[in-house]
KOLLO-267646 format. One record per residue: x, y, z of N, C-alpha, C, O, CB in turn. Coordinates in steps of 0.05 Angstrom, whole numbers, plus 5000, padded with zeros to 4 digits. Each point is the difference from the previous one (the first is absolute). Glycine has a CB too. Example, Ala and Ser with C-alpha at 12.3 -4.5 7.8 and 13.67 -1.06 7.14 Angstrom:
KOLLO-267646
526448865156498250245000501850245000502150005013494149775012;503150444961501650245001498550225014501050225004501449654953;
//
This chain:
KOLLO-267646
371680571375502450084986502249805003501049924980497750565028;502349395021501649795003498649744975501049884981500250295081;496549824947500549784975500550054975502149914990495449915030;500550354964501450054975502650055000501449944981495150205007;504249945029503750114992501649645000501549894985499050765053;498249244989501649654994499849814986501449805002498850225028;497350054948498549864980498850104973497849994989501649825050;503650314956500050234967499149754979498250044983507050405024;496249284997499249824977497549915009499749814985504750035000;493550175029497949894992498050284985497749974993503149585048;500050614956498450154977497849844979500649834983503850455019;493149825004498449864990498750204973498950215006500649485044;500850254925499150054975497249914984499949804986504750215018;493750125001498049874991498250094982498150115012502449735024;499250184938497850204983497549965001498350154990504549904983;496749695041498050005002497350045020497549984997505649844976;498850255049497950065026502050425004499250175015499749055023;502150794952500950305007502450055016500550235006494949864993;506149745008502049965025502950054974500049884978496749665071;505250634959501650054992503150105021500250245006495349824958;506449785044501549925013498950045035500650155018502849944936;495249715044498250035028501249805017501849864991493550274990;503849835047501349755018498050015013499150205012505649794992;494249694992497649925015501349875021502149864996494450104967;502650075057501149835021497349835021499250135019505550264980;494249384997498849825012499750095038501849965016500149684936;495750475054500349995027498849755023499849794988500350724995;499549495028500249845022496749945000498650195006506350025023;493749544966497150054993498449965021498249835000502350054959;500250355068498750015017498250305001501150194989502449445031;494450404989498250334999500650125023498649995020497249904956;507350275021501750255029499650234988500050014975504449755046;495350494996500850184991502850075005501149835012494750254988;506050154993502250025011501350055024502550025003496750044964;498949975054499750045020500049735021500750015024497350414953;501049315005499949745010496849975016499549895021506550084983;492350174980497350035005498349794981501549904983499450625032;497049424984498549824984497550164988498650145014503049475016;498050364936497450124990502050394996499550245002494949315036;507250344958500450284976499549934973500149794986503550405038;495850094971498250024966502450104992500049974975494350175025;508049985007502150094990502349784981501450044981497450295061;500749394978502049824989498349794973500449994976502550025080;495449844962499349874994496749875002498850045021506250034983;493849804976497249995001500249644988500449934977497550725013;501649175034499849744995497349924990499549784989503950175043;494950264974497149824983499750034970498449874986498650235056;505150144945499749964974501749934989502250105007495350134992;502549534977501649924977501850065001501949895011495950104968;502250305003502150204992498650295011497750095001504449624952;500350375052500150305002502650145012501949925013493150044992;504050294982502250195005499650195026497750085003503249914945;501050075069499250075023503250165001502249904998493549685024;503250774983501450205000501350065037498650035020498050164928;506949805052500250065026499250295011499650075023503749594972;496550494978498550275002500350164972501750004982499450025072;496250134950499650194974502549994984501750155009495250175015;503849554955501649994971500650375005498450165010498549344949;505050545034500750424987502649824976501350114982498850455084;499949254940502450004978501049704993499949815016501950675004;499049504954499949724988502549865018500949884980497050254965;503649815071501350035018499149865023501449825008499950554973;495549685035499349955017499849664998500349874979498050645028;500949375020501549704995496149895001498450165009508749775024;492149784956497749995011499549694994501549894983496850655012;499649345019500449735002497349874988497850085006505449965036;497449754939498749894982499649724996501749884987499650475001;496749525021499349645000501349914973499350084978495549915048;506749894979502049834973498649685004501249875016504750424989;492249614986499149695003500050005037501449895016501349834928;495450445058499449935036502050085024499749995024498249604958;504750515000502350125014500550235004500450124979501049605009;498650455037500550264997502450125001501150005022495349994991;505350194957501650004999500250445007498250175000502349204967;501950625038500050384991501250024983501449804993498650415040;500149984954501150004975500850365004498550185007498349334961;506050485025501050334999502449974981501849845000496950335052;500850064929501650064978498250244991498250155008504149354980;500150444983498050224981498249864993500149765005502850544976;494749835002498049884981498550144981498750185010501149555022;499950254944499350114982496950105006499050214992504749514979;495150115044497450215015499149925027501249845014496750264941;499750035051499250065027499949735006500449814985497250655015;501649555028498949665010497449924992499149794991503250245050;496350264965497050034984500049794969498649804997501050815024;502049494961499949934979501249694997498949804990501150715001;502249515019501449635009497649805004500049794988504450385044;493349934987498949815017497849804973499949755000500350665056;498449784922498749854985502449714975499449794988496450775019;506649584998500949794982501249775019500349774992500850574967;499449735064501549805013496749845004500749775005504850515022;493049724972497249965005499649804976498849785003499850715021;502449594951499949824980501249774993499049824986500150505006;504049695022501049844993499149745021499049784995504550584979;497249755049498849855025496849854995499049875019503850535012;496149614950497449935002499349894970497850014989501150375050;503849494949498349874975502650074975500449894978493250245040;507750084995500950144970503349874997501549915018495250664988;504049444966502549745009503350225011500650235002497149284946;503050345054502750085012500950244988498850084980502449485030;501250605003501350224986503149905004500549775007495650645003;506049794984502249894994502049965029502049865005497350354942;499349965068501149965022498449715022501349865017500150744972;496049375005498849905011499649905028499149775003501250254959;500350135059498750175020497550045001498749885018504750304981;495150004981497450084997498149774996498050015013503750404971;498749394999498849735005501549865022499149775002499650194950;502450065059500349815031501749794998500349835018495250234995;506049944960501749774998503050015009501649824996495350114968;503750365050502550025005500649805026498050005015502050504963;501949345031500049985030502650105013502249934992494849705003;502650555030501950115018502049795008499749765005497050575010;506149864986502449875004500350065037500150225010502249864930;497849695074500450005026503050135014502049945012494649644981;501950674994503050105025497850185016497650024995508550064972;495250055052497950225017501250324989502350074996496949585059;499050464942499650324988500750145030498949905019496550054936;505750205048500750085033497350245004498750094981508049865020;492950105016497650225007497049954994498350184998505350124992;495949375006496649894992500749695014501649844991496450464949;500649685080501649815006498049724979497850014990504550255068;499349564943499049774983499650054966498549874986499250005060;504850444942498949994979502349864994502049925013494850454979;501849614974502350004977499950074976497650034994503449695025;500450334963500350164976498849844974501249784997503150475025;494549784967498649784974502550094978500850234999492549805008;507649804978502050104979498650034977498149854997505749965020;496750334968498850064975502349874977502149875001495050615019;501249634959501149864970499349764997501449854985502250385013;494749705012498949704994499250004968499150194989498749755064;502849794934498750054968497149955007498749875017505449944949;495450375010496849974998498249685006501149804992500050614971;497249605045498849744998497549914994498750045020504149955003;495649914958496949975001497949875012499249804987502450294985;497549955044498749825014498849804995498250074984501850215030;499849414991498349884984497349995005498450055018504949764974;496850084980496950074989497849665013501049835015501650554925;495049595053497249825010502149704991500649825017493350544966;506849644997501349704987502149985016500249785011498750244939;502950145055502249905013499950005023501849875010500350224962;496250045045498749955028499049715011500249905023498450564967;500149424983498349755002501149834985498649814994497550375015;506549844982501749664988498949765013498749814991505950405006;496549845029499349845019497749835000499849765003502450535015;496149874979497049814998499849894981498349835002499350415018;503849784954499449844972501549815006499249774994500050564971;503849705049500749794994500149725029501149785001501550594954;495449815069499949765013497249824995498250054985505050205047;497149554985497449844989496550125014497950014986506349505013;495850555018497750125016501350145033502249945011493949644960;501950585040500050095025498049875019497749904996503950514984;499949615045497950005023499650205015501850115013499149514990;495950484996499150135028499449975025498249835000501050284974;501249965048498149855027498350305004501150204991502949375042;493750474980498950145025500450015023498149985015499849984966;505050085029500049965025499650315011501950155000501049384999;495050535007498450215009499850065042498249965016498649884926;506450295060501250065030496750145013498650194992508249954995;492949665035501549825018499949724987501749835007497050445036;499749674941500549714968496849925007498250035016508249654984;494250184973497049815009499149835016501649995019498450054950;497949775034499449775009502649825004501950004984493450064994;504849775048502049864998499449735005498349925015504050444995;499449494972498949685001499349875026498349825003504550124960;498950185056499949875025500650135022501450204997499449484982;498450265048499050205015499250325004499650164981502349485027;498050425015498650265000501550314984502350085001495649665047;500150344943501050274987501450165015499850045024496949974952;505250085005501650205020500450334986501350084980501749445041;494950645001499550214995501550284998499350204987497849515026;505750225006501650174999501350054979501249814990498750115046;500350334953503050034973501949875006500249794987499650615002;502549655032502149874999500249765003501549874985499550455024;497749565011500649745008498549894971499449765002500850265060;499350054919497749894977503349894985500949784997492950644995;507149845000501350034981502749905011501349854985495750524993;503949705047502049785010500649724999502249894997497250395024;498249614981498949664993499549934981499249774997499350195031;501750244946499649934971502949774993502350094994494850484991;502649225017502149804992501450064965499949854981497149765058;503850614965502050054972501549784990499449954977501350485037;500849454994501649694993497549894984499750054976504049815073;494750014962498349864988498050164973499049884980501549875071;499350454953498750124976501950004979499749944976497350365049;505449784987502049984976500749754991500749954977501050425036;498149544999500349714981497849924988500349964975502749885053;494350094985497349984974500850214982500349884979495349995049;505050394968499750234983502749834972499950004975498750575075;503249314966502249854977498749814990499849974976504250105042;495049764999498949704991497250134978498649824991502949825066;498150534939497750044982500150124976498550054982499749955054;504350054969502150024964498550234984499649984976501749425013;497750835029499150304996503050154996502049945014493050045019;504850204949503150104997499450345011501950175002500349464948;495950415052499950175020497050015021497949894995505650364968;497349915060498249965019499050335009501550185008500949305007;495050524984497950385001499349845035498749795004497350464925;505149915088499050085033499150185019501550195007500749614986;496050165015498750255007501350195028501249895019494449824958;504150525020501950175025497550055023499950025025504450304939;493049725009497650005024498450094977500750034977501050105077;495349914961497750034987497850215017500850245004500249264975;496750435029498450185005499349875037497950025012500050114924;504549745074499949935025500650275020499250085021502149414962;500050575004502150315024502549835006501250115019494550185018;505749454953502349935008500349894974498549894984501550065066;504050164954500449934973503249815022501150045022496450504924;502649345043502049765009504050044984501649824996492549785003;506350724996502550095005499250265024498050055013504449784933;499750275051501050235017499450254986501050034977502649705043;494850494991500450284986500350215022498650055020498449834938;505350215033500250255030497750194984498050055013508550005010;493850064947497150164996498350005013499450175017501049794951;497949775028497849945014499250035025497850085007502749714966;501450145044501049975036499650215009498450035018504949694983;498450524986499650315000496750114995498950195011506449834969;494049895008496950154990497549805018497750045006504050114931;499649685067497049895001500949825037498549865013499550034914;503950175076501249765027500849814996499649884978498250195045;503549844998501949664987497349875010498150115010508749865001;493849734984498049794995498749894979498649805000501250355030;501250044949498049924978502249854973499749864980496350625036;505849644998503149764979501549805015500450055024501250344948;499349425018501349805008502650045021500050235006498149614949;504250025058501450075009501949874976501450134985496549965066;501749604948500549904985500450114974498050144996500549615032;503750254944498650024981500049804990502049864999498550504998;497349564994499549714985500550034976501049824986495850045039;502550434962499950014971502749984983500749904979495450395031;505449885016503050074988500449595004500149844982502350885041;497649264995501449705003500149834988501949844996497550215030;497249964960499349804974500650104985500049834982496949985026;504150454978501050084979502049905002499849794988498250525005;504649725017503049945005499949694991501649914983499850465061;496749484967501249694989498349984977501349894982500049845062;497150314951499449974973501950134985500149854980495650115029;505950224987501750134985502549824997501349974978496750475038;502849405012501449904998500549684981501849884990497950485051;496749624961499649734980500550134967500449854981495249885055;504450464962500250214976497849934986500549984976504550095020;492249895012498750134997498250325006501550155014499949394982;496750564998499550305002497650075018498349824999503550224954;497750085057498850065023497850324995500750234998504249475029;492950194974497950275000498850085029499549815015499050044937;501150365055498250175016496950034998499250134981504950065017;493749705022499050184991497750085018498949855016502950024941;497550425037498850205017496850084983499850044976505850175045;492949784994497750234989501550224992502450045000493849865030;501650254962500550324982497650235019499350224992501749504942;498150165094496750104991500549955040501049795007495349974924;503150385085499349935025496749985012499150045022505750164982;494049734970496350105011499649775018499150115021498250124930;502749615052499749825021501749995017500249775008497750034968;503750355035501749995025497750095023497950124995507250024981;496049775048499550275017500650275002501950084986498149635029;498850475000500250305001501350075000500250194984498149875027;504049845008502550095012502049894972502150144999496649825065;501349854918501550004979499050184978501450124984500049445031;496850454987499150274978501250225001501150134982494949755019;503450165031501050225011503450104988501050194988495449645056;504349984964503249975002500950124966501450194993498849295048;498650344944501450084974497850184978499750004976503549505030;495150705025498350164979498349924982500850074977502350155027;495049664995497649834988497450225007498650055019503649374992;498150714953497750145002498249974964500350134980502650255066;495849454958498049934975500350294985501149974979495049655045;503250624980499550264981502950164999500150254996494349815020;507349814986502450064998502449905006501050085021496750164979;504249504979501649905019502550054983501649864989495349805037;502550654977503250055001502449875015501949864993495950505000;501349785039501449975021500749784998502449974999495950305023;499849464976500549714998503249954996502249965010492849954970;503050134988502249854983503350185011502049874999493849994949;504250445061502750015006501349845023502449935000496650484981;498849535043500849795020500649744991502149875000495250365028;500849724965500649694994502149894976500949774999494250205019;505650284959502149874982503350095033502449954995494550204927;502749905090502550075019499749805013502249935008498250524996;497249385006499549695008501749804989501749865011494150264993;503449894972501249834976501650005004500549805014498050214959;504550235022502050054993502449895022502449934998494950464975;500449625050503149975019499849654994502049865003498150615049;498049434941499949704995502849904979502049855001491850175003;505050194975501749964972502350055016501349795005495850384950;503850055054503050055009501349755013502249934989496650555020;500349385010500149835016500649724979502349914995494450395044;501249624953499449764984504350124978502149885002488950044995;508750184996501850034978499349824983497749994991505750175032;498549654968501549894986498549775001499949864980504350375025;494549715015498849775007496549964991498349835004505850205037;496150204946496950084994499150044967499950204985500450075064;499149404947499850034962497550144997500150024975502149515007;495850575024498050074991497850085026500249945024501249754931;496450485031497750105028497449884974500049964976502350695065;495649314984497349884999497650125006498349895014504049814995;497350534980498650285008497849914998499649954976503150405010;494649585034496749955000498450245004500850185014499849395004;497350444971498450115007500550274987499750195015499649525023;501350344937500150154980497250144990500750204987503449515006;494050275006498049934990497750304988500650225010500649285024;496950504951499550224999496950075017498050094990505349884965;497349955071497850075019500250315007502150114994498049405027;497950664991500050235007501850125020500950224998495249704988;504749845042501450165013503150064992501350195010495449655021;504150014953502449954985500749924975501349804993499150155042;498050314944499949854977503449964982501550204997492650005003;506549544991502450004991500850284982502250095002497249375002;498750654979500950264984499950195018498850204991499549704967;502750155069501250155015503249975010501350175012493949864996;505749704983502549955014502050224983499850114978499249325037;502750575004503250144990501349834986501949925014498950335022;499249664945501249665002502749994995501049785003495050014980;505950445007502450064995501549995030502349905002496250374952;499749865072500349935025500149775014501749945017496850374977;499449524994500349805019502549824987501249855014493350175004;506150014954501949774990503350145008502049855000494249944953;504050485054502250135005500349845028502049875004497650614967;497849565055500449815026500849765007501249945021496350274982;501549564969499749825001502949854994500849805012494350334980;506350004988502949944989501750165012502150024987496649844972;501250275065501150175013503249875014502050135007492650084998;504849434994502449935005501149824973502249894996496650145057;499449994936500549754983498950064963497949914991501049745064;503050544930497750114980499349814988497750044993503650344998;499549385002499749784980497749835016499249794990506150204986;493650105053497349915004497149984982498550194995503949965039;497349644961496549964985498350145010500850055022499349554969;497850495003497350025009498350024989500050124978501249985044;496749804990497049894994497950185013500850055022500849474975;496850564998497750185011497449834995499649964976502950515013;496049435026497549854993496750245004499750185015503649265007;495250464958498450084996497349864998497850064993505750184995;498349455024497449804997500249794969499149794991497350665040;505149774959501349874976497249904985498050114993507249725031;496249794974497149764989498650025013497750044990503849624996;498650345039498049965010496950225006497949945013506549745001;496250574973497850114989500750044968499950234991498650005056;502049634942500949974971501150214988498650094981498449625014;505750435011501050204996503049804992500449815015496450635017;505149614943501549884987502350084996501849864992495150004995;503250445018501750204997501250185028498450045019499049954933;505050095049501650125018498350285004498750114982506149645005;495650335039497950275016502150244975499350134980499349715099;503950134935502150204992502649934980501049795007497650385038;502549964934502449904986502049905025501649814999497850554955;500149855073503049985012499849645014502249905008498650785009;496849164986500549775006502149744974500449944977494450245057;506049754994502049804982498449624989500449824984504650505053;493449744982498149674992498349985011500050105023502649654970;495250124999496750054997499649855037501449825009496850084918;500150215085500149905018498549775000500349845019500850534996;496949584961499449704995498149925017499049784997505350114989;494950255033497949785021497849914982499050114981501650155067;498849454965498549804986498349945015500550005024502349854953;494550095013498149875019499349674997499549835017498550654981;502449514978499749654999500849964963499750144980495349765069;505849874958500549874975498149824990498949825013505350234997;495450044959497949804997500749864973500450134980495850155047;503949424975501349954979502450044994500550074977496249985015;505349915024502050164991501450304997502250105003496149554984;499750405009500550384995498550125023498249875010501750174933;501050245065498950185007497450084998499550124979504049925016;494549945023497850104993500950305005501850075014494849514996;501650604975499850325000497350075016497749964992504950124960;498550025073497950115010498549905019501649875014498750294951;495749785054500249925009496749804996498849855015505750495005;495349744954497149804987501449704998502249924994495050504969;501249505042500749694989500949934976501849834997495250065029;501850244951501049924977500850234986499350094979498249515020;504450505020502550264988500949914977499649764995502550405047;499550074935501549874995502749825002501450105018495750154973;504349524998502549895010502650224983499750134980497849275027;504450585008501950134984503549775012500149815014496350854984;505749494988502349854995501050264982499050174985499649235018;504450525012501650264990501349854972500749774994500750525060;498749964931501550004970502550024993501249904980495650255014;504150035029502850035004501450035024498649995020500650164944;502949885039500950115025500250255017500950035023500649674960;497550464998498450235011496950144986499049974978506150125036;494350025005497150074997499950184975501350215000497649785053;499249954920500050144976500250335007499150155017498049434959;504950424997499450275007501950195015500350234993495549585006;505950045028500150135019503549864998501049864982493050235045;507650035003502149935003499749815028501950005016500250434955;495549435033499550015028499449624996498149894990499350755026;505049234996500349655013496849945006498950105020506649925010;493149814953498849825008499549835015500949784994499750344984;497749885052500849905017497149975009498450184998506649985007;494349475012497750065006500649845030501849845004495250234942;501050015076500349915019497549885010497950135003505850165000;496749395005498249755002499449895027502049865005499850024953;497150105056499149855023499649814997497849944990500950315025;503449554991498949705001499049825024499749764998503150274969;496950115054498649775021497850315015498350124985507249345031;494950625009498450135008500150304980501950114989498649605060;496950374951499950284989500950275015498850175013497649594967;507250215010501250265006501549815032502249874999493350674975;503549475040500749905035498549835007497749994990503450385027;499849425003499049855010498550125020500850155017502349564968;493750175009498250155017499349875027499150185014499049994944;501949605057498549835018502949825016501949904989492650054974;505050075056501949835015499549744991498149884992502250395046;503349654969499049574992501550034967501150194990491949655038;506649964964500549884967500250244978498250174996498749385016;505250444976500050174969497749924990498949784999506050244987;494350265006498049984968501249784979502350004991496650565010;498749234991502449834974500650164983499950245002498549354995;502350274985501350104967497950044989498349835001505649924991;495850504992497550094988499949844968497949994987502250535044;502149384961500049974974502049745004501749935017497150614961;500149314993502049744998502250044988500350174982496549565016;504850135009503449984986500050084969501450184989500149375043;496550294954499750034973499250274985500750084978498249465031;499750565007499150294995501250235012499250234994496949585000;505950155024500950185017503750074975501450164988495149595077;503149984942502950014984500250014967502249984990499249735051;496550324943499750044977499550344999500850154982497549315009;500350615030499950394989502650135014500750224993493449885008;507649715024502150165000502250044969501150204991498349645065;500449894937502049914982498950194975501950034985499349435035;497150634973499050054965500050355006499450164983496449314999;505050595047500750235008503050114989500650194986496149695054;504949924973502149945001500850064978501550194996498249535033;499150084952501749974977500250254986502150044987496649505009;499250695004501350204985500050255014499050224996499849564964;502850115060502150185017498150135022501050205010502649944948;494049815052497650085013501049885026501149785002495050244959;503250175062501749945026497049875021497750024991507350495003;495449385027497049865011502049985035502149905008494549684935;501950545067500550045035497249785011497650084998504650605004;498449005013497449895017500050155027502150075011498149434969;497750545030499850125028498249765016497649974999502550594985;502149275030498849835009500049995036502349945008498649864941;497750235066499250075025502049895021501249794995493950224987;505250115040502149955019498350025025497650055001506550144973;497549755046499049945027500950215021501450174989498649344998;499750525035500850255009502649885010501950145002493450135009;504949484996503449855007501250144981501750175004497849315009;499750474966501850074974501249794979502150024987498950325044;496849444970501149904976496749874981497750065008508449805023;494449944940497650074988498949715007500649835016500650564945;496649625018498549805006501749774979501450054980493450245036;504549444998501249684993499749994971501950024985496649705059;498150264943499749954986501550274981502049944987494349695035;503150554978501050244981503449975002501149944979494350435031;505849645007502249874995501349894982501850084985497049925043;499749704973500649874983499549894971500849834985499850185055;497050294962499550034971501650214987500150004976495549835032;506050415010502050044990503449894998502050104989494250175018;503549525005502549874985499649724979501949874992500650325054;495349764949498449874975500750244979502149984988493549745040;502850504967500850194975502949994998501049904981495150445024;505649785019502950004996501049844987501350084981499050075051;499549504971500349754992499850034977501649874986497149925047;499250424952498949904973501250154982499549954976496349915038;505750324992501650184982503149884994501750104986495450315035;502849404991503749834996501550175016499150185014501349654932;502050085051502550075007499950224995502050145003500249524993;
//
């Protein structure tokens, strides 16, 4: 009651989620009960997305009740034109795909004004009357890629790969502590990639940022202390170039205890996907601003996880959770089992993986004499979905063997003729060229990416 009564102007109006002079107030995104207990079902429920969570049995539209706003748990007490029951499927919509309303709150675009709400500690009041806004759409997500010249990928797969020189080092932290960032960032400039896809982790059990999620479910050890990801994001941002994420979709090759953790059950992954898009999310939250795009693997239509089970309105609500104008890509193996087309409308650009170039072009698939292909336009026929293919030019995917980079799989002449005829009609091309567990790439690949750079002029 103190708050609403000290915060009559943030009245929030909304026709489109049901809220009618309501006051959401952002709470504190820790899991207390009111009591200052942990694991009440009354306040709050951190393993799912969204939801609505009653401080007790509703008798009247009046009663106050708390609702995931983009990963935030807010309460919300006012009047409202209906139950929470009924609220919960539209706030559900907008949160998950559907575009803004006039208040926009319900899409997540409002942001709270820093004063403190008295009686919650760490809240604050979201203001309403925001003008409407539309979210953007696959094209305006992926400008960026049309109009820079190419991307770089690495595999650096925590605790990393093979290292050029001396002995492996097996620990997470000390791995990812000794990752010489200065120096990657500077090959990553000198190679005149205008944006750079980095991995957070893979099917090791270590992902090389920080997740309290994870830490909580599964024990610390298995995330960085360091964050590397956030770190290399921040200066790349600062070169103003754009910065991708990227994560599996799929934990079948983890260990037990990561299965465990984020619920990995082949004949049903419900549960999963509600754990692991809450994985994601605290990433997205985190990353913000600093996070142009996610790199979603392992999409695929195998049995234990066939892609026509995903939520996918879910995972892209997790994924842009800090950042809506985030890209994403969902791979499916793409070319390289000769598939040409996007899994889902909701991806923003093809995830493109490539197995080899032949001639110039893309081979499709994994016969020798697939067919070749080359994009037509700058997006995939048909579709609203960026053209985008992703190339390995020295080792396949990661550097496999201690000692010397994999060479250059392809010559200057052929490498740099299918980026360019990509290029030209607006077709985006990510090289994934192999790194060391130090953390920086190989000599020759190097300097065959600042040869292409060279060749595009000024």
């Amino acid at each position: 009651a103190r708050i609403v009564a000290r915060n009559r102007d943030s009245a929030a109006h909304c026709t489109g989620c049901g809220l009618k002079s309501a006051y959401i107030v952002p709470l504190p995104a820790v899991e207390r009960d009111r009591d200052g207990g942990e694991g009440s079902k009354g306040l709050l429920n951190v393993d799912s997305d969204l939801s609505i969570s009653l401080f007790r049995k509703p008798k009247r539209l009046l009663d106050p009740f708390v609702v995931h706003i983009r990963g935030y748990p807010c309460l919300v007490v006012g009047k409202m034109r209906c139950s929470p029951a009924q609220l919960l499927p539209n706030i559900e919509h907008h949160l998950r795909g559907g575009r803004a309303v006039s208040c926009a709150i319900c899409a997540g675009l409002a942001r709270p004004h820093r004063r403190w709400a008295k009686g919650i500690p760490g809240g604050s009041v979201v203001t309403a009357g925001i003008k409407e806004k539309q979210m953007p759409d696959a094209a305006a997500r992926t400008t960026w890629m049309r109009e820079g010249k190419y991307g770089l990928m690495v595999h650096w797969l925590a605790p990393g790969p093979p290292r050029e020189h001396g002995p492996y080092i097996s620990s997470l932290d000390d791995a990812v502590e000794q990752f010489d960032a200065a120096r990657f960032l500077a090959e990553f400039e000198a190679s005149g990639a205008d944006w750079l896809i980095f991995t957070i982790g893979q099917n090791s059990g270590c992902y090389a940022s920080p997740s309290i999620y994870l830490d909580r479910r599964a024990g610390v050890g298995h995330t960085s202390k360091r964050d590397l990801v956030l770190e290399l994001a921040r200066a790349v941002k600062r070169m103003r170039k754009r910065f991708v994420a990227y994560l599996p979709a799929e934990v079948e090759g983890q260990a037990d205890k990561i299965k465990a953790a984020f619920g990995w059950n082949p004949a049903d992954q419900t549960e999963f996907q509600g754990r692991y898009t809450a994985f994601i999310r605290e990433y997205a939250l985190r990353y913000a601003a600093n996070l142009d795009g996610w790199w979603f693997d392992g999409c695929y239509t195998w049995p234990v996880f066939p892609n026509s089970a995903y939520r996918w309105a879910d995972w892209c609500a997790a994924a842009r959770a800090g950042n809506p104008n985030a890209a994403l890509a969902f791979n499916d193996g793409s070319f390289c089992v000769g598939i040409t087309s996007p899994i889902t409308p909701h991806q923003d650009y093809l995830s493109g993986e490539v197995e080899l170039l032949r001639d110039g072009m893309i081979r499709l698939g994994r016969e020798p004499d697939g067919a070749l292909h080359l994009p037509l336009t700058s997006h995939v026929g048909g579709t609203g979905c960026q053209w985008h293919a992703l190339v390995p030019i020295d080792a396949p995917w990661a550097h496999a063997c201690p000692g010397q980079m994999e060479p250059p799989l392809y010559s200057d002449d052929e490498l740099f003729a299918f980026v360019k005829r990509c290029h030209a009609v607006g077709g985006a091309v990510t090289l994934n060229a192999g790194i060391y567990q130090e953390g920086h790439l190989g000599t020759q690949s190097l300097a065959q990416l600042k040869r292409l750079s060279a060749s595009f002029g000024p």
